[in-house]
C-alpha positions in Angstrom: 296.3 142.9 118.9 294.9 140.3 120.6 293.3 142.5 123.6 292.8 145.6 121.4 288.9 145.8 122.3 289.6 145.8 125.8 292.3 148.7 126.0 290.0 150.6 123.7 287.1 150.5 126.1 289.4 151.3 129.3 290.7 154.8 126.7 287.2 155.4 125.9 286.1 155.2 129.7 289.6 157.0 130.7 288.6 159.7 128.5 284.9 160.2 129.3 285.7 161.2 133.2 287.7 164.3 132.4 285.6 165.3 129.5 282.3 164.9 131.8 283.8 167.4 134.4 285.1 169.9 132.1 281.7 169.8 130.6 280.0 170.0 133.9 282.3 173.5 134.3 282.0 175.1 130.6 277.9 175.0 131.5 278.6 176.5 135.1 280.9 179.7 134.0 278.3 179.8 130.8 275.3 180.4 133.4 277.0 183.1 135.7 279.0 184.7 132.6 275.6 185.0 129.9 275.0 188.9 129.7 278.8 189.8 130.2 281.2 190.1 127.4 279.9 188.6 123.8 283.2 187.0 123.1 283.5 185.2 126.8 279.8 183.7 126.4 280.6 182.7 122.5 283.7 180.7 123.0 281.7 178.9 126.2 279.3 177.8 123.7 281.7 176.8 121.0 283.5 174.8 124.1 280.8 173.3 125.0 279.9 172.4 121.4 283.1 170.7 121.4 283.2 169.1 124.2 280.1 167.3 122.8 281.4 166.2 119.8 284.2 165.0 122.2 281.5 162.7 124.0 280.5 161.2 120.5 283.8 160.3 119.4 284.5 158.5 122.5 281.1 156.8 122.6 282.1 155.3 118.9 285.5 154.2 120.5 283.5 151.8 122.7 281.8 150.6 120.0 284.2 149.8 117.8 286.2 147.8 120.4 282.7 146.0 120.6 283.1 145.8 117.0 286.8 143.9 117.2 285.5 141.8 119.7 283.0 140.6 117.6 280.2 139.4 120.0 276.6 140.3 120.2 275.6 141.2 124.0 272.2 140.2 124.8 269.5 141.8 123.7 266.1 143.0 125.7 262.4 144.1 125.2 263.3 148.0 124.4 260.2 150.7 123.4 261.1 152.5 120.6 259.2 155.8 121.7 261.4 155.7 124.9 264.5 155.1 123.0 264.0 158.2 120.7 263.0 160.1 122.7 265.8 159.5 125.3 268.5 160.1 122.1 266.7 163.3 121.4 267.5 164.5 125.4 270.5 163.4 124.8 271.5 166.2 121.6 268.9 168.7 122.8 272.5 171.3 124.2 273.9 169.9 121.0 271.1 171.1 118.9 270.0 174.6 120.8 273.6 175.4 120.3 273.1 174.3 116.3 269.6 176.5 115.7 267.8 173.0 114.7 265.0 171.7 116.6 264.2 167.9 117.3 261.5 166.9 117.2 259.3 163.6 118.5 256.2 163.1 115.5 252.8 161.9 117.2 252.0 158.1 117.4 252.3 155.0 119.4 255.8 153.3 119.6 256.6 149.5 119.2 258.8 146.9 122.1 262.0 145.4 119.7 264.3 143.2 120.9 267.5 144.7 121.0 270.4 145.7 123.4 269.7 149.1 124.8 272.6 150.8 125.1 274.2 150.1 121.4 270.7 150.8 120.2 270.8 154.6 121.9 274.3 155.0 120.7 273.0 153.9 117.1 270.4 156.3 117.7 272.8 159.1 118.7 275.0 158.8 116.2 272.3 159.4 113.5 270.8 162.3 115.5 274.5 164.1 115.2 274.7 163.2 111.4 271.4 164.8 111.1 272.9 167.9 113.2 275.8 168.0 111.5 274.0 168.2 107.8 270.8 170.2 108.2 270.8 173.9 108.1 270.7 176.3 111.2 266.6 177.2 111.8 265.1 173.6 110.6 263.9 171.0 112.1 264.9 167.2 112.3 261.6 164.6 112.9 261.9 161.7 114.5 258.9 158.8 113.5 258.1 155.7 114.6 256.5 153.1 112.5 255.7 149.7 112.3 256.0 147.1 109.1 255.4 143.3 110.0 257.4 141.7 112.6 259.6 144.8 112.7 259.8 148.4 114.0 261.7 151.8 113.5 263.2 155.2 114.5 263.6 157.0 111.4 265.3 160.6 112.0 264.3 162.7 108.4 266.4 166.5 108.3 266.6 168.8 105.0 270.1 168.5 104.8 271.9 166.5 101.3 270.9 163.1 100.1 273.2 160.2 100.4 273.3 159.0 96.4 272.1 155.5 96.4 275.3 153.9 95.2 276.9 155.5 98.6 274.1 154.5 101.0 275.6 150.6 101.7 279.0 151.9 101.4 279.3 154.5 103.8 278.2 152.3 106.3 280.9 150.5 106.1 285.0 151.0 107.0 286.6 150.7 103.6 283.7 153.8 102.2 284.6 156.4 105.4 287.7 157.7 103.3 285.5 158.0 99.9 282.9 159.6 101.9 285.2 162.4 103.0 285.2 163.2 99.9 281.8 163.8 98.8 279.9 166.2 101.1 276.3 164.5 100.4 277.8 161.2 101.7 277.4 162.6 104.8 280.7 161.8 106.5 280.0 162.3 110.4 282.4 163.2 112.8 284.1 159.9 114.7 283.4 157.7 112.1 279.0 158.8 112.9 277.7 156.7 110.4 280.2 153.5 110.1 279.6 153.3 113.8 275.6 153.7 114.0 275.6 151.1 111.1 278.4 149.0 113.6 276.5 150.2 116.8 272.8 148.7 115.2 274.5 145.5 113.9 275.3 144.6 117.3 272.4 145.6 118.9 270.7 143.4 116.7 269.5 145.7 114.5 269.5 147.3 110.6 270.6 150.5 109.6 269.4 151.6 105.9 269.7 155.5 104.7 267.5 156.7 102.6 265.0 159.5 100.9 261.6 160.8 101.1 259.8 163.3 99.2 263.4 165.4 98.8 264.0 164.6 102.4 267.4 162.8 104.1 265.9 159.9 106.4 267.9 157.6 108.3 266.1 153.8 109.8 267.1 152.3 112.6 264.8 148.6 112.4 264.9 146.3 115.1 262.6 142.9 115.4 259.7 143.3 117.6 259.2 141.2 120.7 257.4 138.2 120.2 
Protein backbone atom coordinates (compact mmCIF):
# COMPACT_ATOMS: atom_id res chain seq x y z
CA UNK A 1 0.00 0.00 0.00
CA UNK A 2 1.51 2.72 -1.39
CA UNK A 3 0.33 5.35 1.36
CA UNK A 4 0.21 2.79 4.21
CA UNK A 5 2.73 4.91 6.55
CA UNK A 6 0.54 7.81 6.23
CA UNK A 7 -2.86 6.22 7.27
CA UNK A 8 -1.07 4.52 9.99
CA UNK A 9 0.13 7.70 11.56
CA UNK A 10 -3.45 9.54 11.07
CA UNK A 11 -4.85 5.80 13.21
CA UNK A 12 -2.16 6.24 15.58
CA UNK A 13 -2.92 10.06 16.16
CA UNK A 14 -6.93 9.20 15.82
CA UNK A 15 -6.41 6.85 18.55
CA UNK A 16 -4.17 8.79 21.01
CA UNK A 17 -7.09 11.69 21.54
CA UNK A 18 -9.65 9.46 23.04
CA UNK A 19 -7.21 7.33 24.93
CA UNK A 20 -5.57 10.78 26.42
CA UNK A 21 -9.15 11.83 27.78
CA UNK A 22 -10.18 8.60 29.17
CA UNK A 23 -6.87 8.53 30.82
CA UNK A 24 -7.21 12.04 32.02
CA UNK A 25 -10.81 10.60 33.72
CA UNK A 26 -9.63 7.07 35.16
CA UNK A 27 -6.87 9.40 37.30
CA UNK A 28 -9.71 11.91 38.25
CA UNK A 29 -12.52 9.23 39.71
CA UNK A 30 -9.12 7.32 41.07
CA UNK A 31 -8.28 10.55 43.30
CA UNK A 32 -11.96 11.29 44.71
CA UNK A 33 -12.79 7.32 44.91
CA UNK A 34 -9.09 6.12 46.88
CA UNK A 35 -10.41 5.13 50.51
CA UNK A 36 -13.97 3.86 49.21
CA UNK A 37 -14.67 0.44 48.09
CA UNK A 38 -11.33 -1.88 47.37
CA UNK A 39 -12.76 -3.31 44.22
CA UNK A 40 -13.75 0.36 42.75
CA UNK A 41 -10.10 1.75 43.38
CA UNK A 42 -8.48 -1.69 42.07
CA UNK A 43 -10.07 -1.84 38.70
CA UNK A 44 -9.22 2.17 38.35
CA UNK A 45 -5.72 1.18 38.65
CA UNK A 46 -5.83 -1.85 36.46
CA UNK A 47 -7.66 0.82 33.85
CA UNK A 48 -5.27 2.95 34.10
CA UNK A 49 -2.57 0.31 33.74
CA UNK A 50 -4.17 -0.42 30.60
CA UNK A 51 -4.84 2.53 29.18
CA UNK A 52 -1.00 2.89 29.38
CA UNK A 53 -0.06 0.00 27.59
CA UNK A 54 -2.75 1.44 25.15
CA UNK A 55 -0.42 4.65 24.79
CA UNK A 56 2.62 2.30 23.98
CA UNK A 57 1.04 0.36 21.37
CA UNK A 58 -0.07 3.36 19.60
CA UNK A 59 3.34 5.15 20.02
CA UNK A 60 4.93 1.86 18.12
CA UNK A 61 2.12 2.38 15.38
CA UNK A 62 3.81 5.67 14.46
CA UNK A 63 6.85 4.18 14.34
CA UNK A 64 6.44 1.57 12.26
CA UNK A 65 4.68 3.73 9.66
CA UNK A 66 8.01 5.68 9.99
CA UNK A 67 9.51 2.33 9.52
CA UNK A 68 7.49 1.67 5.88
CA UNK A 69 8.36 4.98 4.93
CA UNK A 70 11.80 4.31 5.16
CA UNK A 71 13.37 7.80 5.82
CA UNK A 72 15.54 9.01 8.47
CA UNK A 73 14.17 12.61 9.92
CA UNK A 74 16.87 14.80 10.91
CA UNK A 75 18.66 14.41 13.66
CA UNK A 76 19.73 17.11 16.55
CA UNK A 77 22.31 17.73 19.48
CA UNK A 78 20.10 15.69 22.30
CA UNK A 79 21.62 15.14 26.18
CA UNK A 80 21.38 11.86 27.13
CA UNK A 81 20.73 12.68 30.91
CA UNK A 82 17.74 14.69 29.83
CA UNK A 83 16.48 12.00 27.56
CA UNK A 84 16.45 9.35 30.32
CA UNK A 85 15.36 11.02 32.53
CA UNK A 86 12.43 12.41 30.60
CA UNK A 87 11.48 8.45 29.53
CA UNK A 88 11.68 7.58 33.22
CA UNK A 89 8.70 10.61 33.94
CA UNK A 90 7.23 9.23 31.33
CA UNK A 91 6.58 5.26 33.06
CA UNK A 92 6.87 6.62 36.62
CA UNK A 93 2.31 5.82 36.85
CA UNK A 94 3.30 2.84 34.86
CA UNK A 95 5.82 1.70 37.37
CA UNK A 96 4.18 2.82 40.90
CA UNK A 97 1.27 0.82 39.55
CA UNK A 98 3.96 -2.21 38.83
CA UNK A 99 5.88 -2.10 42.61
CA UNK A 100 9.36 -1.39 40.61
CA UNK A 101 11.21 1.72 41.07
CA UNK A 102 13.31 3.63 38.34
CA UNK A 103 15.84 4.82 38.98
CA UNK A 104 18.43 7.61 37.39
CA UNK A 105 22.38 6.27 38.51
CA UNK A 106 24.80 9.39 39.40
CA UNK A 107 27.10 10.84 36.66
CA UNK A 108 27.35 13.36 33.94
CA UNK A 109 25.40 12.70 30.64
CA UNK A 110 26.87 13.04 27.04
CA UNK A 111 25.04 15.55 23.74
CA UNK A 112 24.41 12.65 20.66
CA UNK A 113 23.17 13.46 17.59
CA UNK A 114 20.06 11.94 17.17
CA UNK A 115 16.26 12.71 16.50
CA UNK A 116 14.59 13.34 19.76
CA UNK A 117 11.41 12.13 19.60
CA UNK A 118 12.19 8.40 18.05
CA UNK A 119 15.14 8.41 20.49
CA UNK A 120 12.47 8.94 23.68
CA UNK A 121 10.22 6.41 22.10
CA UNK A 122 13.32 3.97 21.81
CA UNK A 123 13.88 4.86 25.17
CA UNK A 124 10.34 4.12 26.28
CA UNK A 125 9.88 1.12 24.75
CA UNK A 126 12.86 -0.46 26.63
CA UNK A 127 11.70 1.15 29.97
CA UNK A 128 8.23 -0.97 29.47
CA UNK A 129 10.18 -4.17 28.44
CA UNK A 130 12.09 -3.68 31.64
CA UNK A 131 8.59 -3.15 33.46
CA UNK A 132 7.09 -5.84 31.97
CA UNK A 133 10.04 -8.50 32.98
CA UNK A 134 11.34 -7.52 36.34
CA UNK A 135 9.68 -8.58 39.52
CA UNK A 136 7.21 -6.36 41.65
CA UNK A 137 9.59 -4.60 44.67
CA UNK A 138 12.93 -4.14 42.43
CA UNK A 139 14.44 -1.66 40.91
CA UNK A 140 15.34 -0.91 37.22
CA UNK A 141 18.76 1.57 36.80
CA UNK A 142 19.18 3.70 34.29
CA UNK A 143 23.26 4.63 33.38
CA UNK A 144 24.84 6.73 31.29
CA UNK A 145 28.21 6.17 29.87
CA UNK A 146 30.49 7.21 27.43
CA UNK A 147 33.05 4.92 24.98
CA UNK A 148 34.82 7.02 22.13
CA UNK A 149 32.90 8.96 19.82
CA UNK A 150 29.75 7.45 21.26
CA UNK A 151 27.29 7.58 24.17
CA UNK A 152 24.44 5.53 26.03
CA UNK A 153 21.27 4.91 28.13
CA UNK A 154 21.57 1.53 29.29
CA UNK A 155 18.30 0.45 31.37
CA UNK A 156 19.70 -2.95 33.57
CA UNK A 157 16.38 -4.80 35.68
CA UNK A 158 16.56 -8.40 37.39
CA UNK A 159 14.20 -9.82 35.20
CA UNK A 160 15.33 -13.06 32.49
CA UNK A 161 18.22 -12.83 30.08
CA UNK A 162 17.74 -12.62 26.41
CA UNK A 163 20.02 -15.95 25.28
CA UNK A 164 22.63 -14.49 22.98
CA UNK A 165 21.50 -16.39 19.86
CA UNK A 166 17.99 -14.33 20.42
CA UNK A 167 19.53 -10.87 21.17
CA UNK A 168 19.85 -9.78 17.10
CA UNK A 169 16.79 -11.70 16.36
CA UNK A 170 14.32 -10.35 18.45
CA UNK A 171 14.99 -7.08 17.25
CA UNK A 172 13.91 -7.76 14.37
CA UNK A 173 10.22 -8.62 12.52
CA UNK A 174 10.70 -12.18 11.31
CA UNK A 175 12.01 -13.17 15.48
CA UNK A 176 8.65 -11.31 17.28
CA UNK A 177 6.67 -14.76 16.57
CA UNK A 178 9.65 -17.04 17.95
CA UNK A 179 9.99 -14.67 20.73
CA UNK A 180 6.44 -15.29 21.88
CA UNK A 181 7.47 -18.26 22.52
CA UNK A 182 10.28 -18.22 24.80
CA UNK A 183 9.55 -16.05 27.96
CA UNK A 184 13.37 -14.94 28.38
CA UNK A 185 13.22 -13.42 24.81
CA UNK A 186 11.44 -10.87 26.30
CA UNK A 187 8.53 -10.39 23.92
CA UNK A 188 7.05 -6.76 24.79
CA UNK A 189 3.77 -5.76 24.35
CA UNK A 190 3.16 -3.80 20.72
CA UNK A 191 5.92 -5.31 19.20
CA UNK A 192 8.41 -3.28 22.51
CA UNK A 193 11.47 -4.45 21.42
CA UNK A 194 11.21 -4.76 17.27
CA UNK A 195 10.10 -1.15 17.57
CA UNK A 196 12.81 0.38 20.10
CA UNK A 197 15.37 -1.51 17.79
CA UNK A 198 13.08 0.16 14.62
CA UNK A 199 12.51 3.45 16.73
CA UNK A 200 16.78 3.82 17.46
CA UNK A 201 17.58 2.84 13.81
CA UNK A 202 15.84 5.86 12.76
CA UNK A 203 16.81 8.01 15.16
CA UNK A 204 20.16 7.35 14.15
CA UNK A 205 20.95 5.17 16.66
CA UNK A 206 21.99 1.29 17.92
CA UNK A 207 20.13 -0.83 19.97
CA UNK A 208 22.19 -4.06 21.45
CA UNK A 209 20.64 -6.30 24.53
CA UNK A 210 22.70 -7.66 26.62
CA UNK A 211 24.05 -8.99 30.26
CA UNK A 212 25.92 -7.89 33.31
CA UNK A 213 26.98 -9.66 36.21
CA UNK A 214 23.48 -11.84 36.09
CA UNK A 215 21.69 -8.63 35.21
CA UNK A 216 19.24 -7.90 31.88
CA UNK A 217 20.71 -4.52 30.36
CA UNK A 218 19.40 -2.98 27.39
CA UNK A 219 21.83 0.04 25.19
CA UNK A 220 20.54 2.55 23.44
CA UNK A 221 24.09 4.23 21.58
CA UNK A 222 23.94 7.19 19.71
CA UNK A 223 27.11 9.28 18.06
CA UNK A 224 28.11 12.17 20.08
CA UNK A 225 28.05 15.61 18.67
CA UNK A 226 31.10 16.73 17.11
Amino acid sequence: MKHLPELMAILAHDMRNPLSALLTNIHFVQSIARGSALDIDEALTDSALSCSVLGQIIGNLEVLGRAFAGARPPATAVGTREAAAQAVARVAQQALLAAIEPVMAPGPGATVLVEPLLFGRALDNLLANALQYAPAKTKITVELATAGERACVRVIDVGPIVPPEFRERVLTEEGQGAAKKRYEARYGRGLGLYCAGQAAHLAGADLTLGEREGHAVAELWGPLVP
